[in-house]
C-alpha positions in Angstrom: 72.3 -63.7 54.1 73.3 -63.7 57.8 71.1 -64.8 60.2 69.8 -61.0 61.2 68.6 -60.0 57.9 66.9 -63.7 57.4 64.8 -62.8 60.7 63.9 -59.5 59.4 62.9 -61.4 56.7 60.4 -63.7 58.4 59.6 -60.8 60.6 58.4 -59.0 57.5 56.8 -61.4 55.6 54.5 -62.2 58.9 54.0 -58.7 59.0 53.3 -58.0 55.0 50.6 -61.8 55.7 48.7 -60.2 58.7 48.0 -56.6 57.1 46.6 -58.4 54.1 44.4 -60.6 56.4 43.3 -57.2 58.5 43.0 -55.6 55.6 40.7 -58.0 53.9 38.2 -58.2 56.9 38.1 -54.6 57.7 34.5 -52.8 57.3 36.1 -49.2 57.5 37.9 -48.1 54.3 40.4 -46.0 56.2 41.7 -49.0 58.6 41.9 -51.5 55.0 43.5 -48.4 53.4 46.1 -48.3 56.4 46.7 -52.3 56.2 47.6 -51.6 52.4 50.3 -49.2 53.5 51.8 -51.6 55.9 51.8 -54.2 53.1 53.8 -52.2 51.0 56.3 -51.0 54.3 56.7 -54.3 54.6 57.5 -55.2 50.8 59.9 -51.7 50.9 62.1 -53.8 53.6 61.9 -57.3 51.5 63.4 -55.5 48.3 65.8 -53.6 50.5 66.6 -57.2 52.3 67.0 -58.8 48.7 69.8 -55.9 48.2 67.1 -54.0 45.5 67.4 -50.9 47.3 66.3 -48.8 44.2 63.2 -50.7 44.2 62.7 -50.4 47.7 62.3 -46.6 47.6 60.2 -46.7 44.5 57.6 -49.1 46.4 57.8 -47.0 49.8 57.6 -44.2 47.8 54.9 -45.1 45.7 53.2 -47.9 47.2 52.9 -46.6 50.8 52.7 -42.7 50.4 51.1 -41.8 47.1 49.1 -44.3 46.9 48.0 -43.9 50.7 46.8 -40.2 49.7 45.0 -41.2 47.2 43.0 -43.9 48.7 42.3 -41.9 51.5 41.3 -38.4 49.1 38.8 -41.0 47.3 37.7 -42.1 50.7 37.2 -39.2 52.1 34.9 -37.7 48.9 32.7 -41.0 48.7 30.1 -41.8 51.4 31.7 -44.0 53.7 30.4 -46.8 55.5 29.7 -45.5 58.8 27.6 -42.5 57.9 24.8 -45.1 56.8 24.2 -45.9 60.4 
């Protein structure tokens, strides 16, 4: 690995660490939801880092869109938290 794609490496994994923090002490399902996406964004660019580019569209793919709608659909047609207020 050259030295470019090793900082875009620590880049991400600060990036992939944070979102799972933020999304772990987030109150409002949507804004967790949205940390989950940018876990798996950043887990797209690890695999694509660790040359597994097939596996790097399956998880952006899967992992950030699909499962992004479907979070939020389920979100959106339970009471949410801020409507108990």
């Amino acid at each position: 690995m050259d030295a470019i794609s090793l900082l875009l490496l620590f880049f991400s994994l600060i990036i992939m660490i944070g979102a799972a923090v933020y999304a772990a002490i987030m109150k409002d399902l949507i804004f967790a939801t949205i940390g989950t996406s940018l876990i798996s964004l950043s887990l797209s660019v690890i695999f694509y880092l660790l040359h597994a580019p097939d596996v790097a569209l399956t998880e952006a793919a899967i992992g950030v869109a699909l499962s992004t709608i479907v979070f939020i659909i389920a979100i959106r047609n339970t009471k949410r938290y801020e409507d108990e207020k």
